[in-house]
RODO-2510 file (C-alpha; in nm, 4 decimals, decimal comma):
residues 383
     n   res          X          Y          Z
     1     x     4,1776    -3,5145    -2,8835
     2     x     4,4022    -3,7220    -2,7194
     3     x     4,6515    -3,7922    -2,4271
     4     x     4,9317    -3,7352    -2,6476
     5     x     4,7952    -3,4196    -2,8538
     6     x     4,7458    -3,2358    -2,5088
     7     x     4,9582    -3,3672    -2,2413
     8     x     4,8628    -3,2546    -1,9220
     9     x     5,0066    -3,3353    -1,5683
    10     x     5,2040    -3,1017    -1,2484
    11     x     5,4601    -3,0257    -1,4925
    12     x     5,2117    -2,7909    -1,6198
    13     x     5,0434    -2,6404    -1,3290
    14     x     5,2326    -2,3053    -1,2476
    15     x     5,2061    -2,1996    -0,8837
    16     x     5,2409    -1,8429    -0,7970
    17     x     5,3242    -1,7215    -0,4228
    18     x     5,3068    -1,4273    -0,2098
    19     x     5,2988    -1,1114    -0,3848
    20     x     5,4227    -1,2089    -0,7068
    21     x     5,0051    -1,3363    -0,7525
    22     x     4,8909    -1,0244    -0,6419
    23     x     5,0847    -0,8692    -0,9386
    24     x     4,9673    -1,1476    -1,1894
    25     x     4,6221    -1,1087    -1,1034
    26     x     4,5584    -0,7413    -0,9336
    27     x     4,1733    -0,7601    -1,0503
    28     x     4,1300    -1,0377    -0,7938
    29     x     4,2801    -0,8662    -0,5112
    30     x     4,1918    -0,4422    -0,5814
    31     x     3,8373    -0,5565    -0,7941
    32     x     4,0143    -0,3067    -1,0932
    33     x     4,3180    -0,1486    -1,2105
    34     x     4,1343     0,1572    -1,3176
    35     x     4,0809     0,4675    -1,0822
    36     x     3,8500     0,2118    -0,8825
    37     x     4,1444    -0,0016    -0,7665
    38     x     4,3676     0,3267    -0,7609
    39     x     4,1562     0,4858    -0,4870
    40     x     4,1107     0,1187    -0,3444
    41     x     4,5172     0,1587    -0,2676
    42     x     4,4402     0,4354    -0,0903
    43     x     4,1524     0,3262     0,1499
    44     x     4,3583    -0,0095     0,2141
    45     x     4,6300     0,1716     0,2744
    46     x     4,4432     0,3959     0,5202
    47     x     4,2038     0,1171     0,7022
    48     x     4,5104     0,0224     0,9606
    49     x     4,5257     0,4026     1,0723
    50     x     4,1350     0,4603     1,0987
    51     x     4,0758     0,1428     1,2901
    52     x     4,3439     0,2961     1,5360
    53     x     4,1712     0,5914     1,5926
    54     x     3,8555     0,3902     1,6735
    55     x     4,0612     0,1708     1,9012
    56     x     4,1635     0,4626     2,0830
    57     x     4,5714     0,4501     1,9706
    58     x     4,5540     0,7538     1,7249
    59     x     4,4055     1,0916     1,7013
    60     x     4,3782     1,1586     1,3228
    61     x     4,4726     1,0443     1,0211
    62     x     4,6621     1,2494     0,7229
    63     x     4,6463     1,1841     0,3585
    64     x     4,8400     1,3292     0,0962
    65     x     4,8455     1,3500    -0,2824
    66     x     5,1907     1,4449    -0,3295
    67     x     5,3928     1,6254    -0,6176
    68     x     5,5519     1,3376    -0,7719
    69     x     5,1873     1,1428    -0,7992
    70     x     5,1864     0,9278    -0,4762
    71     x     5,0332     0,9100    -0,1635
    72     x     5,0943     0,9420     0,1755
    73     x     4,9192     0,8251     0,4376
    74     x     5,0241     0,9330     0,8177
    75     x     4,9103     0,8580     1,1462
    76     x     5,0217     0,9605     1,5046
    77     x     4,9384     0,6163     1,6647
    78     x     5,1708     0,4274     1,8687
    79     x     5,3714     0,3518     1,5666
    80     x     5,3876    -0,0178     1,4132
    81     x     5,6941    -0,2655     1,5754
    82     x     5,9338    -0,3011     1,3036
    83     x     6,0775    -0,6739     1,3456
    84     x     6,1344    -0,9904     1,1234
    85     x     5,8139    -1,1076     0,8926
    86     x     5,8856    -1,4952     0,9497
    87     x     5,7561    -1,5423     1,2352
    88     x     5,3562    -1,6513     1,2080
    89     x     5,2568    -1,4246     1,5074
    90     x     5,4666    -1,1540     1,4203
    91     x     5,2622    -0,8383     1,4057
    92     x     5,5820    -0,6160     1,2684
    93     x     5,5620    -0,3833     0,9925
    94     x     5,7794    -0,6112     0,7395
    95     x     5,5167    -0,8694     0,7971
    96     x     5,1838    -0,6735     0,7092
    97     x     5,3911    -0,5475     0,3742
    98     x     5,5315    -0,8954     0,3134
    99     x     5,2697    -1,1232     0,3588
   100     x     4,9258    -1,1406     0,2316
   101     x     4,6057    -1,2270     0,4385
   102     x     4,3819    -1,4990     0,4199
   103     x     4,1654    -1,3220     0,2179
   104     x     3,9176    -0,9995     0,3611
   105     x     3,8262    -0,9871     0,6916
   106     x     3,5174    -1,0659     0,8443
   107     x     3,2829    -0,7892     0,8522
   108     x     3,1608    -0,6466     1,2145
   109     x     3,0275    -0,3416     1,3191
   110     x     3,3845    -0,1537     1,3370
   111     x     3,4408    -0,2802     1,0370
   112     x     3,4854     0,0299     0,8384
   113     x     3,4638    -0,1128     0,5204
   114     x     3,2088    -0,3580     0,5376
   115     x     3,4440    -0,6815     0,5045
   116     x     3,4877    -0,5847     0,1338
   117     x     3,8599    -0,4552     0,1789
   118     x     4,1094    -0,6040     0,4405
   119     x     4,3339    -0,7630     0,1576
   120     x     4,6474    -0,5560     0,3734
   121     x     4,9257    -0,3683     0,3095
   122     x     5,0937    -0,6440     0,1131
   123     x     4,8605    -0,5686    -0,1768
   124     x     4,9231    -0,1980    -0,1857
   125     x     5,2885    -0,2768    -0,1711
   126     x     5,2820    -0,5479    -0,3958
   127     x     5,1349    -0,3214    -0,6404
   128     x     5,3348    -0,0315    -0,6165
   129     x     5,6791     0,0758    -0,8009
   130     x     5,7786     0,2080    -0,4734
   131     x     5,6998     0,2091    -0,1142
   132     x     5,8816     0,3094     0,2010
   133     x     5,7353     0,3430     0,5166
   134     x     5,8745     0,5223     0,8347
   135     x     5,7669     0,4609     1,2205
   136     x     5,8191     0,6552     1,5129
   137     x     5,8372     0,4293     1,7521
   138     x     5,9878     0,4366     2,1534
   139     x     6,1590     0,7541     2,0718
   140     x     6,3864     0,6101     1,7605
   141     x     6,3024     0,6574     1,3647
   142     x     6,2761     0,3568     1,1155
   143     x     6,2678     0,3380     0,7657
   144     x     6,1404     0,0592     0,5183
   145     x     6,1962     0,0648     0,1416
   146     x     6,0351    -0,1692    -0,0873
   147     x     5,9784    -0,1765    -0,4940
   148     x     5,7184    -0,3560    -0,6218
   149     x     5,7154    -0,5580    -0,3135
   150     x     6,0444    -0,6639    -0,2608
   151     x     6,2634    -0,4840     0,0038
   152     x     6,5141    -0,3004    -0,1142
   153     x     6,7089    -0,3432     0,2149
   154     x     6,7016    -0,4255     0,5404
   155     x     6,4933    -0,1736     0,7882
   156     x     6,7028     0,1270     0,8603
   157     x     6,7100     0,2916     1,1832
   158     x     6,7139     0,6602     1,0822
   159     x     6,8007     0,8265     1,4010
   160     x     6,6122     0,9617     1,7278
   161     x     6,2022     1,0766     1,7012
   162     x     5,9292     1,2327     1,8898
   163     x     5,6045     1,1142     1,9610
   164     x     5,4933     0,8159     1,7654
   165     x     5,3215     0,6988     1,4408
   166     x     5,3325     0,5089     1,1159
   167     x     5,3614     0,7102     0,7634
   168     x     5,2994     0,4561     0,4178
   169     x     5,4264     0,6540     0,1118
   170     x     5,3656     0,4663    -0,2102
   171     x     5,3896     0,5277    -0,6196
   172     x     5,1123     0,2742    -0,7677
   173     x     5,3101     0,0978    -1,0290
   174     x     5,2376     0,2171    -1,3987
   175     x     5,2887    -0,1716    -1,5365
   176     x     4,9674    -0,2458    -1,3598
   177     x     4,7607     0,0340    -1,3783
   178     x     4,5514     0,1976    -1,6224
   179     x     4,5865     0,5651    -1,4867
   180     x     4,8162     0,7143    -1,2300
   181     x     4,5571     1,0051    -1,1708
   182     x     4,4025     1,0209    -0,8171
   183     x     4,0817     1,1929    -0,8022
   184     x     4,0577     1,4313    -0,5055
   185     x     3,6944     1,4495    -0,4945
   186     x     3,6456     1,1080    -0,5124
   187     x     3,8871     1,0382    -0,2275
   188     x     3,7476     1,3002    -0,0490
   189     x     3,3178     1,2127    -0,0755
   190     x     3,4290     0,8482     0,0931
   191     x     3,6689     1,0128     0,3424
   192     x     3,3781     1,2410     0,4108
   193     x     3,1202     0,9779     0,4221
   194     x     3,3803     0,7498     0,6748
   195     x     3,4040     1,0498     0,8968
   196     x     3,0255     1,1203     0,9438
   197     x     2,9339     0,7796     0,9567
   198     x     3,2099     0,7205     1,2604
   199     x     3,2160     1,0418     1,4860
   200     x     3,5651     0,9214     1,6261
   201     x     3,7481     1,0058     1,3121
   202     x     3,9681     1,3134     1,2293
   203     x     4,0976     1,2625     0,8724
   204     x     4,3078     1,5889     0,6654
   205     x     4,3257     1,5407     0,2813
   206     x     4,5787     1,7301     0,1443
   207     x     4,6640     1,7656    -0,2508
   208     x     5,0138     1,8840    -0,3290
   209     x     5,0097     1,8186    -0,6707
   210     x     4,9744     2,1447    -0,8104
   211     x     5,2233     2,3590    -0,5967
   212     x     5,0717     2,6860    -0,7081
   213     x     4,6993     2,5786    -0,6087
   214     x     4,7174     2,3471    -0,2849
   215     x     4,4512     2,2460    -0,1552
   216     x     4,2840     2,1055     0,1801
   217     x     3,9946     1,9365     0,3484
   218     x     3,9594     1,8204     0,7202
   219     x     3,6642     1,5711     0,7678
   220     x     3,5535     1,5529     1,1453
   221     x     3,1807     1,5247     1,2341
   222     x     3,1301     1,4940     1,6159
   223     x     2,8233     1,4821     1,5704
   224     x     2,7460     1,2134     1,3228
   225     x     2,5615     1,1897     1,0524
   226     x     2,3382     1,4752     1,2093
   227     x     2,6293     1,7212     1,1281
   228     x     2,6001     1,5859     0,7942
   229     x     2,2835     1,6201     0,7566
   230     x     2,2536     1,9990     0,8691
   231     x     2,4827     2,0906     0,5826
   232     x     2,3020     1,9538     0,3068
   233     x     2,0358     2,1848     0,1111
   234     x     1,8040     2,4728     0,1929
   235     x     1,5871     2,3292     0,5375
   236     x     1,2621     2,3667     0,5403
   237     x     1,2744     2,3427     0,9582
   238     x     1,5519     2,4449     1,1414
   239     x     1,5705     2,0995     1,3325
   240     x     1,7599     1,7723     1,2364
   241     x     1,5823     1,4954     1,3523
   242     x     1,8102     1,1967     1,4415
   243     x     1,8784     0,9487     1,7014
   244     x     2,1096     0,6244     1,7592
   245     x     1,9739     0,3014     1,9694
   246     x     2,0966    -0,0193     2,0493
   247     x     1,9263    -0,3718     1,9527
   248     x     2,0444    -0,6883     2,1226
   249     x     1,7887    -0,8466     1,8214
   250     x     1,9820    -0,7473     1,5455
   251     x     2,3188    -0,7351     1,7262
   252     x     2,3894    -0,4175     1,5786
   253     x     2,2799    -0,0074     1,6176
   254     x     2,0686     0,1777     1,4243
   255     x     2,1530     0,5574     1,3408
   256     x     1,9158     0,7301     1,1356
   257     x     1,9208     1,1317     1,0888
   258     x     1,6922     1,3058     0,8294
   259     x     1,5314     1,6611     0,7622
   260     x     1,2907     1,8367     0,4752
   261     x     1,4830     2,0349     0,2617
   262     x     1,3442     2,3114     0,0093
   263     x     1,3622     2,0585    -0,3284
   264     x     1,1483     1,8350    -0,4792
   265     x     1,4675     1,5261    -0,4865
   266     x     1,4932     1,2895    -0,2374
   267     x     1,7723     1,1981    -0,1329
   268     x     1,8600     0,9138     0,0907
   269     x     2,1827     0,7421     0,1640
   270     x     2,2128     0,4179     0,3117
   271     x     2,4966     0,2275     0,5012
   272     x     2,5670    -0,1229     0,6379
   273     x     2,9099    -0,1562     0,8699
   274     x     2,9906     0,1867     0,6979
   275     x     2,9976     0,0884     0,3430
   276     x     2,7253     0,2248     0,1204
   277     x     2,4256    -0,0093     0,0209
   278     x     2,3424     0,1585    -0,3274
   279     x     2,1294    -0,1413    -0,3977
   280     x     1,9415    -0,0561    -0,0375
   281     x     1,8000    -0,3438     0,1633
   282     x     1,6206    -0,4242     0,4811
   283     x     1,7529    -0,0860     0,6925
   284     x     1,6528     0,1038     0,3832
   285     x     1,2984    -0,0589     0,3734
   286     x     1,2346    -0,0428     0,7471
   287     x     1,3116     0,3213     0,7363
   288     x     1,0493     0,3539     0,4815
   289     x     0,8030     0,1695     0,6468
   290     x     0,9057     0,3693     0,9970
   291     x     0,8401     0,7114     0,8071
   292     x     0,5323     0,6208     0,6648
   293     x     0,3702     0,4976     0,9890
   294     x     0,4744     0,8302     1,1625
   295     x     0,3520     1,0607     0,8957
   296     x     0,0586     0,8820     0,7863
   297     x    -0,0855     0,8858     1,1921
   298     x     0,0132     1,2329     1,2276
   299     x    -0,1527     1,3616     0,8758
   300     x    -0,4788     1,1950     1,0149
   301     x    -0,4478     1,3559     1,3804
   302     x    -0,4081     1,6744     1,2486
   303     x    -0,7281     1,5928     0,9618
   304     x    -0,5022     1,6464     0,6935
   305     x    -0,6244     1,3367     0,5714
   306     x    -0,9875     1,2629     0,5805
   307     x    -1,0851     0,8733     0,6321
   308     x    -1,1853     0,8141     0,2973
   309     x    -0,8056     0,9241     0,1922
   310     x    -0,5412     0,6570     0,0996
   311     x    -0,2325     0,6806     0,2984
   312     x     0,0447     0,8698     0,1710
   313     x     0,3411     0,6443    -0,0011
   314     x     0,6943     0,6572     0,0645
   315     x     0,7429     0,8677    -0,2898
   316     x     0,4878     1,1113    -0,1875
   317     x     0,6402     1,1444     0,2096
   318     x     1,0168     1,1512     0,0496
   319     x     0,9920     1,4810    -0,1756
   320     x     1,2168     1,6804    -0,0648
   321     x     1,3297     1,4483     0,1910
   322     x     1,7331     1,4025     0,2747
   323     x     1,7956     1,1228     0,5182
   324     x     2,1263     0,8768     0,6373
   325     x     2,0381     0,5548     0,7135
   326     x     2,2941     0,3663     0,9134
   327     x     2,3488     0,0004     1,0569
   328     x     2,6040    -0,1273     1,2183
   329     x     2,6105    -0,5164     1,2903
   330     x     2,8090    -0,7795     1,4203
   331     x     2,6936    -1,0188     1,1447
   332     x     2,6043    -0,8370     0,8496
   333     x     2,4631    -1,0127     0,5355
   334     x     2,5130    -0,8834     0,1977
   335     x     2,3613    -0,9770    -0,1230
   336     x     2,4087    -0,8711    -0,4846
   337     x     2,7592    -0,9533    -0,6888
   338     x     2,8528    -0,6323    -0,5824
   339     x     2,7682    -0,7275    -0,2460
   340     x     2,5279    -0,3390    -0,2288
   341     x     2,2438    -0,4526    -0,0469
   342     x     2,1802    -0,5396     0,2934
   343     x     1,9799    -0,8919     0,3865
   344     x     1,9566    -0,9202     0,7429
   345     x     1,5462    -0,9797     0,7848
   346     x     1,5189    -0,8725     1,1253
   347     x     1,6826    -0,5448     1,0926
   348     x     1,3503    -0,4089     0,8933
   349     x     1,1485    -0,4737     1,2142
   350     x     1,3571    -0,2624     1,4481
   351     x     1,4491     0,0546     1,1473
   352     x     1,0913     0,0795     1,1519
   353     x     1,0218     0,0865     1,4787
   354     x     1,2987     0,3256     1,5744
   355     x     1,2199     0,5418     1,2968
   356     x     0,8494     0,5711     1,4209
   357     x     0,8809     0,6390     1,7570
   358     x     1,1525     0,9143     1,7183
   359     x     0,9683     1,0594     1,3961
   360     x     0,6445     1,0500     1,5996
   361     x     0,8159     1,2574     1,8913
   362     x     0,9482     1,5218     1,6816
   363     x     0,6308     1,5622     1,5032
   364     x     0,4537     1,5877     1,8060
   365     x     0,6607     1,8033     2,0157
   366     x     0,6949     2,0636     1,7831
   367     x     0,3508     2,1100     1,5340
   368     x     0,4616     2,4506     1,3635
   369     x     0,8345     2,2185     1,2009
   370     x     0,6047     1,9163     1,1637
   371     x     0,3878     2,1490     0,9741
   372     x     0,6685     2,3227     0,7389
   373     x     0,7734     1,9437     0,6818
   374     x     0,4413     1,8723     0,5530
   375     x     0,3155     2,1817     0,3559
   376     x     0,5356     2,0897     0,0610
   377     x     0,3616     1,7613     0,0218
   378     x     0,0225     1,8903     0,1177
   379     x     0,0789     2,1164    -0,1741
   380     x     0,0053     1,8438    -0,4403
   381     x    -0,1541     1,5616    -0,1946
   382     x    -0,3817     1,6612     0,0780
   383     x    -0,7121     1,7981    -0,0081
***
């Protein structure tokens, strides 16, 4: 092959800018355009709002399937400035639906995602047929219209308005996606995971789709992943065992909360910076470890297990077992393509050790729950 056969030089090199990439190559930006990047839409369109609640600027957050297949997403923070998108340190409306950030953000531990959104608003309205957003802002109403990421004129001011707050109403666009069909129960298991994994939240899902069978779910768990907890299965001891601490080692907390239930599954769920960690990782193994320690010295306290017996594994201490395992750190590490398991070595150390002294408490304090928590695995393990 030669120079001639297969010219190549910058007359060939196509640049694409601003949005118009995000529309060339959505994959790169959402991760699909199946319901995966559909529902990815939705929590990038809903990340802005949540963080404002955590920050202290907005009470709840309300999302909406609505008749004509879009979403809404509303919040009653102090309503985004609506200004010119030229200026580089312009934190206006226009400008997070115009222009795209540097890629995602850096994970922390508010991050609510775990640093594996933050792409903005420009994607979701680069990647919708329509969008147009209204803020409540300083008493006055504005309104922003945009298809497929180009404003269809300039913001609108739409009259007078109480209180405050920002509403995003989009249609994803059918020329990029595969399906137009948002799964409510989908949406609603992450918004439900979001809310007990950050007690500050107050989210309403609300599908209008089907006018003669609307439905709605609030998700607000003061209490944490504790109220989660307590609503899951038949107990086999009336208490949930849980606890939060802070370690300056791992720059981070640990939140663990956990209880026997009246099944032979286990079921734990584990979370780094509030995204789930199906692949598990360090917090996952130090909780292991943490639970073994505590059961294992209070088996052979009580003589359920002689000194000839092998310690009990983690399978054998897990039946029946249903457990949220939570870290949040300032510098999280994940590993994996899909970026599902947690790295950070030290963080083992301290699960462990958090999960053994609280586990050891409980067990402790109260001998006839430690007791019911231990009869279902005596049942096939102790002698």
């Amino acid at each position: 092959m030669n120079e001639e056969s297969n010219p190549y030089d910058a007359s060939a090199i196509v640049v694409l800018e601003g949005l118009e990439a995000v529309r060339k190559r959505p994959g790169m930006y959402i991760g699909s355009v199946g319901e995966r990047g559909l529902h990815h839409l939705v929590f990038e369109a809903a990340e802005r709002a949540l963080e404002e609640i955590l920050g202290g600027t907005a009470s709840r957050v309300e999302i909406t399937l609505t008749a004509d297949g879009g979403i809404r997403v509303a919040d009653d923070g102090t309503g985004l400035p609506v200004g010119h998108a030229g200026h580089s340190d312009d934190p206006s409306l226009e400008r997070l639906l115009t222009v795209l950030c540097c890629g995602a953000q850096l994970a922390n531990r508010r991050s609510l995602f775990g640093g594996s959104f933050g792409v903005g608003l420009a994607v979701v309205n680069a990647l919708s047929s329509r969008l147009t957003a209204e803020v409540r802002r300083d008493g006055a109403r504005w309104t922003l219209e945009y298809e497929q990421g180009v404003a269809v004129a300039p913001p609108a001011h739409a009259g007078p308005a109480d209180g405050s707050g920002t509403a995003i109403t989009f249609q994803p666009d059918a020329e990029i996606f595969e399906t137009l069909e948002f799964s409510f129960d989908a949406l609603a298991e992450r918004l439900r995971e979001l809310a007990f994994l950050n007690r500050d939240l107050d989210i309403t899902l609300t599908d209008d789709r089907n006018p003669a069978a609307p439905r709605a779910v609030r998700f607000r768990f003061p209490g944490g992943p504790r109220d989660h907890i307590a609503e899951q299965g038949t107990p086999l001891h009336p208490d949930v065992i849980s606890f939060e601490r802070e370690y300056p080692d791992i720059e981070g907390t640990v939140e663990v909360a956990l209880r026997w239930c009246d099944s032979r599954e286990e079921r734990i769920a584990s979370y780094a910076n509030s995204r789930q960690t199906s692949g598990g990782g360090t917090h996952e193994l130090g909780f292991r470890d943490g639970l073994t320690a505590a059961l294992n010295t209070y088996a052979r306290e009580q003589q359920l297990l002689t000194p000839s017996d092998p310690d009990l594994t983690p399978a054998q201490l897990g039946m029946g077992l249903t457990a949220v395992v939570s870290v949040k750190l300032d510098h999280p590490e994940f590993e994996g393509a899909t970026r599902d398991r947690l790295g950070n070595g030290p963080v083992r150390a301290c699960v462990a050790e958090a999960v053994r002294e609280h586990l050891t408490a409980w067990l402790r304090a109260d001998p006839v729950q430690a007791t019911a928590a231990l009869t279902r695995i005596s049942k096939t393990t102790f002698h």
